[in-house]
N, C-alpha and C positions, 0 to 999 in steps of 0.2 A: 504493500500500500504506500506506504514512504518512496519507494520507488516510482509507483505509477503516475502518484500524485504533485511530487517534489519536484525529486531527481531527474525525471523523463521531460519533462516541461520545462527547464530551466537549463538540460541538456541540449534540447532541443531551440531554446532560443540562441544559445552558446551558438551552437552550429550554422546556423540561419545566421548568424551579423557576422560570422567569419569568412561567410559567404558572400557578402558584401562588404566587405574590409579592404581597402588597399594591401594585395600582395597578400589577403586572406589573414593579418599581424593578429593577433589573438590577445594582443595588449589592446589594442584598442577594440576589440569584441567585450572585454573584461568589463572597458573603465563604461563603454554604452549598455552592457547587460547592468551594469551596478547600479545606471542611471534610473537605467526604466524598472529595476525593485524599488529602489528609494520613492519614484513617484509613484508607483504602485501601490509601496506603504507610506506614503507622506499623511494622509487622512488620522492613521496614525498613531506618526510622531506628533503630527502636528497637536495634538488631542493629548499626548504624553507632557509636550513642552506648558501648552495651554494649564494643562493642571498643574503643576508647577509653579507658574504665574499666578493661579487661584490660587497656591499654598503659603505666597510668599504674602499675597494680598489681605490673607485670612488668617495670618501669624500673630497678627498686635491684640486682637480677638480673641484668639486659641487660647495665648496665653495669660490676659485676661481672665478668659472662664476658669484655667485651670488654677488660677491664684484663688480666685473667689468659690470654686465648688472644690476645692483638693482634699476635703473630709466628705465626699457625697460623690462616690464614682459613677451613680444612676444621675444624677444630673447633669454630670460631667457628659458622660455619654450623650446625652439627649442633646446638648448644646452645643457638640460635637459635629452631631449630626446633621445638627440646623446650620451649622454654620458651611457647611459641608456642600450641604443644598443652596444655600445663598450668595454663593461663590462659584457653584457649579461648577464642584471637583469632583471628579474621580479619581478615587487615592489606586483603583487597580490600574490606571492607566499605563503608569511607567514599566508597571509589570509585563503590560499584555505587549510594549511595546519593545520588551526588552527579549522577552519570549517567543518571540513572530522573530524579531531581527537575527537570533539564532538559531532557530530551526531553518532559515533563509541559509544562512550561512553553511550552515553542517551538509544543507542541501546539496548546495556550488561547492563544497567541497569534493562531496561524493558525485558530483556531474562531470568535473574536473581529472580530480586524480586516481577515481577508481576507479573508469569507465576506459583505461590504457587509453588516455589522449598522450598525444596526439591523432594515434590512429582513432578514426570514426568508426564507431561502432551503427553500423548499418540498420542494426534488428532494434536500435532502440529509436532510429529517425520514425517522425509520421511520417506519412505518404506525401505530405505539400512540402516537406524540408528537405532540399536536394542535398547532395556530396558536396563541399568547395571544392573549388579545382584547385588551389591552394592552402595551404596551412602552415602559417609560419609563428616560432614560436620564442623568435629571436625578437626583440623592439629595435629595428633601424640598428642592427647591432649593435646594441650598447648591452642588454644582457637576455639571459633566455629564461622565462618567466616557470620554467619547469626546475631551474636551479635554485639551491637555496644561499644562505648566507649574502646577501646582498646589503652592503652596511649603507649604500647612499638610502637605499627604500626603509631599510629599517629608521634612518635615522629619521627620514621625511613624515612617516608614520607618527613616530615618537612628537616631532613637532606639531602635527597635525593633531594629534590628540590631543595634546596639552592645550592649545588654542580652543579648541571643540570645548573641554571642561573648563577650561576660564573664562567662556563665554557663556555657560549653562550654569556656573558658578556666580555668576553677576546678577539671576537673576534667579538664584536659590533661599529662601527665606532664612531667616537670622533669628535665632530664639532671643528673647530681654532678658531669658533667665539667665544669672551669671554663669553659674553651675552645665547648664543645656548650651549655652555659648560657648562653652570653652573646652565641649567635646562634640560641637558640631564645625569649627575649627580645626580640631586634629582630624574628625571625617575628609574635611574638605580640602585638609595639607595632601592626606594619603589618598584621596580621585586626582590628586593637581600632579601631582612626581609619581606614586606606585603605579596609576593605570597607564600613562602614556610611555613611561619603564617597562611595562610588563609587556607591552603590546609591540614596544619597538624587539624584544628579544623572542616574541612569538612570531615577528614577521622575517625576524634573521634567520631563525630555526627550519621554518618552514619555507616552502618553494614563493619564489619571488612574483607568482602572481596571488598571494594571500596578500602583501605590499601593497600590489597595485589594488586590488579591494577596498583594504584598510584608508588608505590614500585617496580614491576616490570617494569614498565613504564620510570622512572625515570633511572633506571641502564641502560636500553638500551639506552636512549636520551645519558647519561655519555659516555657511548661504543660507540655512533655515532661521539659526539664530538671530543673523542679521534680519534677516527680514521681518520678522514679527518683530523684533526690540524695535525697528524703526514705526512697527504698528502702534507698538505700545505708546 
């Protein structure tokens, strides 16, 4: 089922834009398949980022009720709730969006590298998705996106990520509690240096088009950011 529903349809778009690629380059089949997920799932992020925005708007509030009701958990809850509603958050949203964006991934992995690409596996094309007549896997030779350890992408990665959470960091709510401040600060030191660290050493590790993923990944999240903060 994973296969039918995932893997095969995301195989299949793979194949199809390398098909139309200059010289068939499979870097740029990547960084266009990445695109058309992200607007695919933009509705959402967008909806992930939005509650968020509700979170940071509905913080002077939260913690508000929770001074005034913190011997009364049943009322705490209640106002919780309302405020919840009156702000029009969905606290599952970052989940659902963090959940979709990895099963997405884990997909394009197994589309990728377990399906022996470069060669085209024939029996898993539909019937409207021809063969390319090339398949190249090399970028304008500068590297080959099946090899791994590639420190300029790892490093790019790395900067792109940081960027991505310093801009999701801007507009991530700030507790008044001193106590709730000053371990939602160390949260936000270890998303700002361990996730964009972590991720630059998972894209060195791994073959050099998880990089170009990550990379294109990341500029979009940057251009989402931007665009709603100028909404706000």
């Amino acid at each position: 089922m994973f296969t039918t529903f995932l893997v095969q349809p995301i195989y299949n778009l793979f194949v199809f834009l390398i098909g139309h690629m200059p010289q068939g380059d499979t870097v740029l089949a990547i960084v266009v398949l990445t695109l058309i997920m992200r607007a695919v799932l933009y509705p959402i992020f967008t909806s992930s980022i939005r509650t968020q925005m509700g979170m940071q708007a509905m913080q002077p509030d939260l913690d508000a009720a929770e001074a005034k009701y913190k011997n009364d958990k049943e009322a705490l809850t209640r106002e919780r709730l309302a405020l919840l509603k009156k702000h029009k958050v969905n606290p599952f949203a970052g989940f659902g969006a963090l959940i979709i964006q990895l099963v997405v991934l884990i997909a394009l992995y197994f589309a990728l590298f377990r399906e022996g690409f470069p060669v085209i596996d024939e029996s898993l094309l539909y019937s409207f998705v021809s063969m390319p007549a090339q398949v190249s896997t090399v970028f304008f030779g500068l590297f080959d996106i099946l090899t791994p350890h590639n420190i300029v992408l790892a490093i790019l990665v790395g900067l792109t990520q940081y960027l991505a959470i310093r801009l999701t960091l801007r507009r991530t709510p700030s507790p008044t509690n001193p106590e709730k401040e000053a371990a939602h600060k160390m949260q936000s030191a270890l998303m700002l240096y361990f996730m964009p660290a972590l991720m630059a050493i998972v894209s060195y590790t791994f073959p050099a088009a998880v990089g170009v993923y990550f990379v294109t990944g990341n500029l979009v999240s940057v251009f989402q950011e931007w665009v709603l903060m100028r909404k706000k």
